[in-house]
C-alpha positions in Angstrom: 107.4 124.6 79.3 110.3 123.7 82.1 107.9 119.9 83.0 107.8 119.5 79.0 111.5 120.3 78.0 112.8 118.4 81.3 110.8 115.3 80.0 112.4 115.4 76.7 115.9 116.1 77.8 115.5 113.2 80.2 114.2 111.3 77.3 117.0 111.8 75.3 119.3 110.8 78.0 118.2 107.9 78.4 117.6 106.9 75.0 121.3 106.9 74.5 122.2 105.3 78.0 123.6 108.4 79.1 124.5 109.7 82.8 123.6 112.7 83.8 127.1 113.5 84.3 128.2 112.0 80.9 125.3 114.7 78.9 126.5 117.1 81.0 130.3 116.6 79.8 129.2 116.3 76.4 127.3 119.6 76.7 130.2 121.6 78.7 127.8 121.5 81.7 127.9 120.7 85.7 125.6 117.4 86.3 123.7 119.4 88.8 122.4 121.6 85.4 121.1 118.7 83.9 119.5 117.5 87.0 117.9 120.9 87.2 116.6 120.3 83.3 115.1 117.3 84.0 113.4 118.0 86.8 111.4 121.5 85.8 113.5 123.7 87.8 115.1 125.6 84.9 116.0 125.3 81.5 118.5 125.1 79.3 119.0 128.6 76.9 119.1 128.6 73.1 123.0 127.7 72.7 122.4 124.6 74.8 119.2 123.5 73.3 120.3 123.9 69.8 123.7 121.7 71.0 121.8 119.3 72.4 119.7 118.8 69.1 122.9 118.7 66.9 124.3 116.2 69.2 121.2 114.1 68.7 120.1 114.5 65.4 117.0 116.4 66.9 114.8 118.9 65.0 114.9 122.3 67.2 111.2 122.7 66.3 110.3 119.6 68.0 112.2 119.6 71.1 110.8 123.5 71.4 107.0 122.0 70.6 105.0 122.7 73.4 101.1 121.6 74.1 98.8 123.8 72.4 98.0 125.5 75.8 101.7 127.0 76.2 102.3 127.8 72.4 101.1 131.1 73.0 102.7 131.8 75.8 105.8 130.5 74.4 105.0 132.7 71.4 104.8 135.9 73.8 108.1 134.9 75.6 110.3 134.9 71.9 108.8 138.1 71.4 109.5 139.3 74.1 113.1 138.5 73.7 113.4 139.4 70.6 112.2 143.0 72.1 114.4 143.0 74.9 117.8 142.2 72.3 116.5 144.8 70.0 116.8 147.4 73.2 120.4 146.2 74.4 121.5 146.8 70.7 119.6 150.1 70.3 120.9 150.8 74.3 124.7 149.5 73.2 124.5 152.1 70.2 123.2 155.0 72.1 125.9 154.6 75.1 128.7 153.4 72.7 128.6 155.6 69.4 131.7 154.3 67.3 134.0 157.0 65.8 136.2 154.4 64.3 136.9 151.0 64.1 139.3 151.5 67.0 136.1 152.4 69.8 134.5 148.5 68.5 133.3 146.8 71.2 135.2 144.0 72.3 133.2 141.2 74.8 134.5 138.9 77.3 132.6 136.0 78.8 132.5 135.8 82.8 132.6 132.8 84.6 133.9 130.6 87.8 135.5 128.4 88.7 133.9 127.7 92.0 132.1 124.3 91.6 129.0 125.2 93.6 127.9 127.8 91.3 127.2 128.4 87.6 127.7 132.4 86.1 126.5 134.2 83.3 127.4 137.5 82.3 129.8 139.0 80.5 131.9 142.4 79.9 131.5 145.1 77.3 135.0 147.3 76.5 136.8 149.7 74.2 139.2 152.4 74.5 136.7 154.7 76.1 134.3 152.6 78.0 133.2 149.3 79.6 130.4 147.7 81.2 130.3 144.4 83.6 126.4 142.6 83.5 126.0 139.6 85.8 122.5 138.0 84.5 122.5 134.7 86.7 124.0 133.3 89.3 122.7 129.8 89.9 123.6 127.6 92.6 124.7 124.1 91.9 126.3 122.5 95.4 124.4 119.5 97.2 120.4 120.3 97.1 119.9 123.1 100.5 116.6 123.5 102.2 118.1 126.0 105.1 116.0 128.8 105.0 117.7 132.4 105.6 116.5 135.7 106.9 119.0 137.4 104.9 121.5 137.2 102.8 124.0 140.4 101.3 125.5 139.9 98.3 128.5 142.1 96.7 130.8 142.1 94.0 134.4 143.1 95.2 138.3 143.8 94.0 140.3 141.2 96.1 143.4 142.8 94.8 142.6 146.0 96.6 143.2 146.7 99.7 140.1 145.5 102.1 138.6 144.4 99.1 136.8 147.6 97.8 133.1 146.7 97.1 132.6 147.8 93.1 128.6 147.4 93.7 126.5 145.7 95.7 123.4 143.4 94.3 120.8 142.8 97.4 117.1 143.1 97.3 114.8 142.9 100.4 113.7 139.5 101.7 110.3 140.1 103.0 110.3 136.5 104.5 113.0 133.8 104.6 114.6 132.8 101.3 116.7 129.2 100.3 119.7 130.4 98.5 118.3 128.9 94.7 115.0 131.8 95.2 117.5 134.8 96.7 120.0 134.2 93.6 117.1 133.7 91.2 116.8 137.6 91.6 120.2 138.5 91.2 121.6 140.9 88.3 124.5 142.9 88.5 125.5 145.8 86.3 128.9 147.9 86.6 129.1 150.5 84.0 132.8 152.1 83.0 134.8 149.6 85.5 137.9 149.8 83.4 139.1 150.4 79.9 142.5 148.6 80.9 143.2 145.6 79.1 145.5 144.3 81.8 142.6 144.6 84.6 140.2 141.7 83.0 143.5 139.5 82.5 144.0 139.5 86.2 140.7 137.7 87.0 140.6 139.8 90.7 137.1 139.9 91.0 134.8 138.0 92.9 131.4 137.5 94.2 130.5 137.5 98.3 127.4 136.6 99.5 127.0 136.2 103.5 123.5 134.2 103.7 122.3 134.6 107.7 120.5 131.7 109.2 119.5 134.4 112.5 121.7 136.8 114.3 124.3 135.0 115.3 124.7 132.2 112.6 126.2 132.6 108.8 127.4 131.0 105.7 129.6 133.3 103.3 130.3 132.0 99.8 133.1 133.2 98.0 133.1 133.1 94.4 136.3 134.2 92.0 134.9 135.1 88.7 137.3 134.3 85.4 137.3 136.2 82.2 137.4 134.2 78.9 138.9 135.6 75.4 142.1 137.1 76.4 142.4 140.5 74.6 145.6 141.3 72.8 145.9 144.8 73.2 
């Protein structure tokens, strides 16, 4: 499915003497995403697939056609997503039973603005409750190879003093992991962080992951994550 999709993308580029760079600004994307596309390593979700169509007069069935030796794996995968959102909504109910129109949910969309790294998530409020879900954290800086033993990863307040960790999100590496496989595993969910309106204006959290080549040798990545539709409570 990644091969076939990358193929077409590339495709499509090309037919309209396009840079990867120039798609990528016409899509709202880093180059190093289409790259990615075109090359099998991920893919691009729904939004950006049906974007990509409208921008090129593409029928959404035939740039999701697979060979007839994926279509039923592909088939499984939609239903299984289409499982999966019918639990978050059930799930969202359950944990956020509206009294009134004044409990509503209201949703803000997390990102960075770090270049190395792409984030998708998003936060979950109203007057009595909120939730934070990181889904993916992709790495997007020059193409690494360096191979680490292990890397911590935590989400932090940098307005607080010695930046209180809020949660942390590592898993164990049972042998050593490029930075694309460890974040590849990431997810990160914070349930009632704040109801305060004021607290996801601030933009004060951020990401730290400390990736250890051996004992004695790091890298630590900062990343400040931004949240998108101000609220105007």
């Amino acid at each position: 499915m990644n091969e076939e999709l990358g193929n077409k993308i590339l495709k499509i580029r090309k037919d309209n003497n396009l840079t990867q760079k120039e798609l990528a600004d016409k899509l709202g994307v880093t180059y190093q995403s289409v790259s990615k596309w075109e090359r099998g390593i991920n893919i691009p979700d729904l939004v950006i697939i049906r974007q990509i169509c409208k921008e090129f007069n593409i029928d959404i069935n035939d740039m999701l056609d697979t060979p007839k030796k994926n279509k039923k794996r592909y088939k499984y995968i939609l239903i299984g997503i289409a499982v999966l959102i019918v639990i978050i909504l059930i799930i969202s109910l359950l944990l956020f039973n509206k009294k009134d129109k004044n409990d509503d949910f209201k949703f803000k969309t997390i990102s960075t603005s770090c270049e190395k790294f792409n984030i998708t998530g998003s936060i979950a409020y109203n007057s009595k409750k909120s939730s934070i879900y990181i889904s993916n954290v992709d790495y997007c800086g020059e193409e690494e190879n360096v191979k680490y033993k292990k890397i911590d990863c935590r989400l932090v307040d940098s307005h607080s003093k010695d930046n209180k960790v809020i949660t942390t999100c590592n898993y164990d590496i049972k042998e050593p992991q490029t930075l694309d496989e460890y974040l590849k595993n990431i997810n990160i969910k914070v349930d009632n962080f704040s109801t305060m309106c004021s607290e996801y204006k601030d933009n004060h959290l951020k990401l730290e992951i400390k990736a250890y080549i051996d004992d004695n040798k790091s890298t630590t990545y900062e990343i400040p994550l931004e949240f998108k539709n101000n609220c105007n409570n």
